[in-house]
C-alpha positions as CSV (number, residue, x, y, z in Angstrom):
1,X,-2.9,5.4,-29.9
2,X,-6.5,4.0,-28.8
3,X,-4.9,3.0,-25.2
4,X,-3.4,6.6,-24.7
5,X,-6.4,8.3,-25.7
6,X,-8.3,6.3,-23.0
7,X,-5.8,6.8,-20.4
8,X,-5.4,10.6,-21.2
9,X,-8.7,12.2,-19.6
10,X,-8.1,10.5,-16.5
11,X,-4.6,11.3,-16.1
12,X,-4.9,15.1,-17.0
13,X,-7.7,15.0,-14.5
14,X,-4.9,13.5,-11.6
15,X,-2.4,15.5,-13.1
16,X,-4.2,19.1,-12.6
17,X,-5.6,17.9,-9.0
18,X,-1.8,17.3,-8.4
19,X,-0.9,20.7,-9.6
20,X,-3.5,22.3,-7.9
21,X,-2.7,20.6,-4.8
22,X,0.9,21.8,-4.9
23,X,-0.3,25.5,-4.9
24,X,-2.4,25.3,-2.4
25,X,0.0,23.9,-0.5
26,X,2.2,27.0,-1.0
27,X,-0.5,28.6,1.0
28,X,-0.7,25.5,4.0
29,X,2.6,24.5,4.0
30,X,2.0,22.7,7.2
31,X,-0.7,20.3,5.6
32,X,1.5,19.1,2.1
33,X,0.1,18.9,-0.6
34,X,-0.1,14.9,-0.6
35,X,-3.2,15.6,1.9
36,X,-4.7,18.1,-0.6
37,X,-4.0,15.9,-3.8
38,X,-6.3,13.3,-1.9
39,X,-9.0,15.2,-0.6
40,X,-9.3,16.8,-3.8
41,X,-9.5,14.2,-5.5
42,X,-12.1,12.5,-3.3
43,X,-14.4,15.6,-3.6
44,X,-13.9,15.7,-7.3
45,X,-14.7,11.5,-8.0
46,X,-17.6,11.6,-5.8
47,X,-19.6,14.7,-7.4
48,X,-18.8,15.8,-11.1
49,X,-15.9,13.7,-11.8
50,X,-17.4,10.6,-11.2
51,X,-17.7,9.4,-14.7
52,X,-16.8,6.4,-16.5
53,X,-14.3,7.9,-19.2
54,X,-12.1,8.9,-16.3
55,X,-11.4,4.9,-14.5
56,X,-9.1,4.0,-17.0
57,X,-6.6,7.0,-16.6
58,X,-7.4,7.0,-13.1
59,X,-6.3,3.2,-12.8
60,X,-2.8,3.9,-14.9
61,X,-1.8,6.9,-12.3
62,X,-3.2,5.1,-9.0
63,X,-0.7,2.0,-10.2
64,X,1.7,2.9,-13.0
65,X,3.0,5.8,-12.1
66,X,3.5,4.5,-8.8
67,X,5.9,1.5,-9.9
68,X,7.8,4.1,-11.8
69,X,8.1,6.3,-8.4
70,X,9.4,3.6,-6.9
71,X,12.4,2.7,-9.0
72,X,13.1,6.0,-9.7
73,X,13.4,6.4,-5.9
74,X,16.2,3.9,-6.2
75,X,18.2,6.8,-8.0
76,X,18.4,8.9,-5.0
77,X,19.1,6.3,-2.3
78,X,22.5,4.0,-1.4
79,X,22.6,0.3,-0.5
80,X,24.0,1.5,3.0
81,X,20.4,3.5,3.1
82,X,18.7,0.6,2.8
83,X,20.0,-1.9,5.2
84,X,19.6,0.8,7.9
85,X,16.6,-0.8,9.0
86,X,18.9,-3.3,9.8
87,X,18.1,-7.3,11.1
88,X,15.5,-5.6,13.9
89,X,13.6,-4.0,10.5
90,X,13.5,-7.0,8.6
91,X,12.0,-8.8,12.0
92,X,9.8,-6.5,12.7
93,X,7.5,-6.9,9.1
94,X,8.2,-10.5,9.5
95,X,6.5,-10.9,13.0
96,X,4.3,-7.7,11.9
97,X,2.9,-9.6,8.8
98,X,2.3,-13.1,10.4
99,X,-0.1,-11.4,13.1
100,X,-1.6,-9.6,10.9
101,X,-2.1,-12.4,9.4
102,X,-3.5,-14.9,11.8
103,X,-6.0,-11.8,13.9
104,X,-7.1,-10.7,10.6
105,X,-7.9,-14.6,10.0
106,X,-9.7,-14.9,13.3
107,X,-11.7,-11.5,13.1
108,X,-13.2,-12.6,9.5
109,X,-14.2,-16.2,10.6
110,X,-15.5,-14.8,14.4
111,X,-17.6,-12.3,12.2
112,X,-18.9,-15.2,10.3
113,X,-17.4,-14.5,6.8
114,X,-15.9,-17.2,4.9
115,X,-12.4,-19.2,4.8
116,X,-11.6,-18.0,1.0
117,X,-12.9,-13.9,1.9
118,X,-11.0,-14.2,5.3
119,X,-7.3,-15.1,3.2
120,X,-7.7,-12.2,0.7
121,X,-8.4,-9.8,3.9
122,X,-4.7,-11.6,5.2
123,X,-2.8,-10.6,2.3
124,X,-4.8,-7.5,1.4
125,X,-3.5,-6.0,5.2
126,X,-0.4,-7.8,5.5
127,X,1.2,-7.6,2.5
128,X,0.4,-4.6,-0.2
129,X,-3.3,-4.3,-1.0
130,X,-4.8,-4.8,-4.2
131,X,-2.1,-6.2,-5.6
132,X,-1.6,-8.7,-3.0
133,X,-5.2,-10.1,-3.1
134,X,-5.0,-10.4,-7.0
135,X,-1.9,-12.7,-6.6
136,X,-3.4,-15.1,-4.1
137,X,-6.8,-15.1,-5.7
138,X,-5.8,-17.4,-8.1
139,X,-4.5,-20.0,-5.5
140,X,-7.4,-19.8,-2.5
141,X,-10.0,-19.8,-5.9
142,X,-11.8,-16.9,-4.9
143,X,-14.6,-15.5,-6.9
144,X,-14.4,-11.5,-8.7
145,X,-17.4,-10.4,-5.6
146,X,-15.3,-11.7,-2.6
147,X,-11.8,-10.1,-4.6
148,X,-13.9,-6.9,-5.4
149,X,-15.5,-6.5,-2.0
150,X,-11.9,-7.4,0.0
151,X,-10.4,-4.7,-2.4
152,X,-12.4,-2.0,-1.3
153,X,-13.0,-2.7,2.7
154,X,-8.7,-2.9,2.5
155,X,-8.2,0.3,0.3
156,X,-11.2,2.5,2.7
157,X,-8.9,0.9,5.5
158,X,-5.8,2.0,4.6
159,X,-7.1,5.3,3.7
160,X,-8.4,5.8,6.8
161,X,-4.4,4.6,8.6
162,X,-2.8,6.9,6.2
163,X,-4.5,9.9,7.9
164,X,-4.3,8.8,11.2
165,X,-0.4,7.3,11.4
166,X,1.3,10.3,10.9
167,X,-0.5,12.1,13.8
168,X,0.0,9.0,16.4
169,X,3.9,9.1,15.7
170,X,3.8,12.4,15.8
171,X,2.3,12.5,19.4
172,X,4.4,9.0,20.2
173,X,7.6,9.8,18.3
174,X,7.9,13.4,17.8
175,X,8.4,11.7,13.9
176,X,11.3,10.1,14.7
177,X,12.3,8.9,11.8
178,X,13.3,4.8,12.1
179,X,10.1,4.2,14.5
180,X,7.8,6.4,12.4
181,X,8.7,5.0,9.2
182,X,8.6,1.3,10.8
183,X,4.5,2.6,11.8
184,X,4.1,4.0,8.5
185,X,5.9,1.4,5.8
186,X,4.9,-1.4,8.4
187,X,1.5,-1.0,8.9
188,X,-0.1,0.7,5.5
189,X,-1.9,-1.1,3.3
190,X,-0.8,-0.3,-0.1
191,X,2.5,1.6,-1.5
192,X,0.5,4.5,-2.5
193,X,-0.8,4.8,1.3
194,X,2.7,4.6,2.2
195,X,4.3,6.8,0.1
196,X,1.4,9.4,0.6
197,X,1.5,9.2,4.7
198,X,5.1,9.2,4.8
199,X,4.9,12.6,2.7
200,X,2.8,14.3,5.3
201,X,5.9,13.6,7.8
202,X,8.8,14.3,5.6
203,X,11.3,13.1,2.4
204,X,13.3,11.0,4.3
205,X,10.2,9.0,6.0
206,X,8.8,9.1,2.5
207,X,12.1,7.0,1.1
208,X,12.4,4.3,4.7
209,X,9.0,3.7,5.5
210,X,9.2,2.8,0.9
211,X,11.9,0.0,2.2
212,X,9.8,-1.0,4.9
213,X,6.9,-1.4,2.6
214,X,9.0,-3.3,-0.2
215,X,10.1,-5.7,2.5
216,X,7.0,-6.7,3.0
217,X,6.3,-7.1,-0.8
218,X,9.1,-9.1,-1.3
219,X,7.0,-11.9,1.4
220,X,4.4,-11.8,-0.7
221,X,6.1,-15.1,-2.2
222,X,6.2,-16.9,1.2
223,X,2.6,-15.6,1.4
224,X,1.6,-17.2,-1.7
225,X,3.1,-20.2,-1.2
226,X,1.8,-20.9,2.6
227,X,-1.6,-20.4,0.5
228,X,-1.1,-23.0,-1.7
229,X,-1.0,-25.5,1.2
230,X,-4.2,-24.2,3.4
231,X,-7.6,-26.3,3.1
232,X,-10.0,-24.0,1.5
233,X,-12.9,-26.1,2.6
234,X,-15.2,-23.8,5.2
235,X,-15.6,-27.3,7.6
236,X,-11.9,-28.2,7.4
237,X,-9.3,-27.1,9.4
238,X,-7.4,-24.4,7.5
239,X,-4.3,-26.6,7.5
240,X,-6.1,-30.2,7.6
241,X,-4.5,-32.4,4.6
242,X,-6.2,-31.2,1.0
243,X,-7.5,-33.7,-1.7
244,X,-7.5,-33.2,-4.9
245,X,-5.1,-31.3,-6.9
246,X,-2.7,-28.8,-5.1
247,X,-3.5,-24.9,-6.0
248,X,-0.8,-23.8,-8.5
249,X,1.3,-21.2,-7.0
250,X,2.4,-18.2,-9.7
251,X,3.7,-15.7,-7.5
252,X,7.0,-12.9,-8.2
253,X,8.7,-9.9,-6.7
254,X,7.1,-6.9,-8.6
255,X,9.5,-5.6,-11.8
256,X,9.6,-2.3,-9.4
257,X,11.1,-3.6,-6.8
258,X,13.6,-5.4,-8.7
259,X,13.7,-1.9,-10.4
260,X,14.1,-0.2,-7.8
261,X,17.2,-2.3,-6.1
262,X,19.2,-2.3,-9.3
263,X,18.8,1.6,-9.3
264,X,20.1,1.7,-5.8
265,X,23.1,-0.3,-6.7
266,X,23.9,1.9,-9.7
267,X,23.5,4.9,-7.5
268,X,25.5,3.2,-4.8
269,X,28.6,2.7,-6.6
270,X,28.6,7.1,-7.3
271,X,28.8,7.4,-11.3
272,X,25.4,9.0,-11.0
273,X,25.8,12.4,-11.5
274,X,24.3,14.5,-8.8
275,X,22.0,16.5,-11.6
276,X,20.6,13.0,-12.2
277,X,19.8,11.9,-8.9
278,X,18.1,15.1,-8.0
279,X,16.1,14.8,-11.5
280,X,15.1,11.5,-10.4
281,X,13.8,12.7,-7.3
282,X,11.7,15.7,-8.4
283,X,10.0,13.5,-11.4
284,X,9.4,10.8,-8.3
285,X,7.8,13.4,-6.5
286,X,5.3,14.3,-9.1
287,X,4.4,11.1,-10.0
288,X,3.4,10.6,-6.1
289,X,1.2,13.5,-6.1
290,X,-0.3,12.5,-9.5
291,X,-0.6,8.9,-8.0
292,X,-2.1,10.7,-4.7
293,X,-5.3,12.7,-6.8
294,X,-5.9,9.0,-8.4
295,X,-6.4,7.3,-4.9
296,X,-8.5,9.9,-3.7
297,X,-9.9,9.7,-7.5
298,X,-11.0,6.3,-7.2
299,X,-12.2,5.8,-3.3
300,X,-15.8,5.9,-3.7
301,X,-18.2,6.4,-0.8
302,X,-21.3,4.2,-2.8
303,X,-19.2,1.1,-2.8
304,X,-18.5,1.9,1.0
305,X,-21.8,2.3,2.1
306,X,-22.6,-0.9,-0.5
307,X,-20.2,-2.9,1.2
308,X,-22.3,-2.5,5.2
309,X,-21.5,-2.1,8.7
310,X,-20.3,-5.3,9.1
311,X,-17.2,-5.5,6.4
312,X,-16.7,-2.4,7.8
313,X,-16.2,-3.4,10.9
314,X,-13.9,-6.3,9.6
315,X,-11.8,-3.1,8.3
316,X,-11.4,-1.4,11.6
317,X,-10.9,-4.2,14.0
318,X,-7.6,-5.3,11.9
319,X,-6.3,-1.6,11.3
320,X,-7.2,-1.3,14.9
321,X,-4.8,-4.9,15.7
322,X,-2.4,-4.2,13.0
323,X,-1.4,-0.3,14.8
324,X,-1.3,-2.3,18.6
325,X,0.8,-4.7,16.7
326,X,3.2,-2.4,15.6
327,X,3.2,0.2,18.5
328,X,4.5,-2.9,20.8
329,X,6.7,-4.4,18.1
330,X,8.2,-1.4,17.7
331,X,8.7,-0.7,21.6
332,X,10.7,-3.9,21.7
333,X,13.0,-3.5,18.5
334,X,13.7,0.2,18.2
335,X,13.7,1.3,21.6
């Protein structure tokens, strides 16, 4: 009972941001009401809702109610749905991930931050965010200042992507929906980006730019485990042999995803009942926009301005490299 009554003023917050946002989204129909659920929520955590008794619900509907999107999402799509991104999609986050990986690497060392900071950046953009950096933080050793500060400069980064993606494949691909979700699910930093750019297109972006992103989750394994092998050492090369003892590697695919594939399998073999799947999908929509008012909830322009120009700029330049990345990647595959 002490848990929910913490959670509860920062989820009723989210949830009537949310509702609000829906309404006026009756009224701009061509903006969505993911945008409004964000800016709203921005607005409101940066003036009078910016108060401690609201992180913790905040925190539960930014991640939580997320997760349970997700695998309720499995509900309303087929295996045959998801392997329509096909060898090409899988590729593409592959190749995506690794040079997002190695530029990001390059940028942070060029701009004189260190070796450890420099890896949580990697998986923070490559992989899925927050989450990401808190499972390799335990293997590259990092310290709760270089996890915080890498936390927010990926989140404001993202932020700003999930804006800006859906109006360069609008111009690009008329919103095509393969390519756009490819940008979208490819590129985005966390699955609450995702899911929130993709809304600002359509549904069915929303649900296969969601497969491209849980691709990329799934490497977060290989990512974790090509960590455990790197020389942390700032005067070593970053794969020069390592004394001592060899980082322990605990790293999983996410209960959601696994979730969210056995849904798909039930759904795919057609004893769902139609009522259910469409149930599925409406609840999965409201936990987005809930989800949505918590991000914008939680960005907070002190820690940006905190944070300065220059892990700012770390931000920008691999956004910047991880869109170039993608807009090529995706001229070659899914032309």
């Amino acid at each position: 009972m002490n848990k929910i009554k913490e959670l509860l003023p920062g989820f009723i917050v989210c949830l009537v941001i949310g509702l609000l946002a829906q309404q006026i989204a009756k009224i701009f129909p061509s903006i969505g009401a993911a945008l409004f659920a964000i800016g709203i929520g921005m607005l409101a955590g940066n003036t009078f809702l910016n108060k401690e008794i609201f992180n913790i619900g905040t925190k539960f509907s930014e991640s939580k109610l997320l997760e349970y999107s997700i695998v309720l999402t499995g509900l309303t799509l087929h295996l045959a749905d998801i392997m329509g991104i096909g060898f090409n999609g899988v590729g593409f986050i592959a190749i995506q991930m690794t040079l997002t990986i190695t530029v990001c690497y390059l940028i942070g060392r060029k701009l004189g931050f260190a070796k450890k900071f420099s890896l949580l950046m990697c998986a923070g953009n490559a992989v899925c965010g927050s989450s990401a950096i808190g499972t390799v933080a335990p293997i590259v050793d990092a310290d709760s200042k270089d996890k915080g500060i890498s936390i927010t400069i990926v989140n404001v980064t993202g932020t700003i992507l999930m804006v800006v993606l859906p109006i360069i494949t609008g111009l690009l691909y008329n919103h095509e929906t393969l390519r756009t979700s490819a940008m979208i699910g490819g590129t985005l930093q966390s699955i609450g980006q995702v899911i929130a750019s993709a809304v600002m297109v359509n549904g069915e972006v929303v649900e296969f730019a969601t497969i491209f992103k849980i691709v990329r989750i799934i490497f977060v394994v290989a990512v974790a485990l090509m960590y455990a092998r790197m020389n942390l050492d700032d005067d070593q090369p970053l794969f020069a042999k390592k004394t001592g003892m060899a980082a322990k590697v605990k790293a999983k695919v996410p209960w959601f995803v696994i979730g969210f594939f056995i849904f798909s399998i039930v759904n795919s073999t057609g004893i769902v009942p139609a009522g259910l799947s469409a149930g599925a999908k409406m609840i999965s929509s409201q936990f987005e926009i809930i989800a949505l008012a918590a991000i914008g909830m939680r960005v907070k322009f002190k820690d940006l301005i905190k944070e300065g120009p220059k892990a700012m700029l770390y931000g920008c330049l691999t956004g910047t490299s991880q869109i170039i990345f993608a807009l090529i990647l995706i001229a070659i595959l899914f032309h």
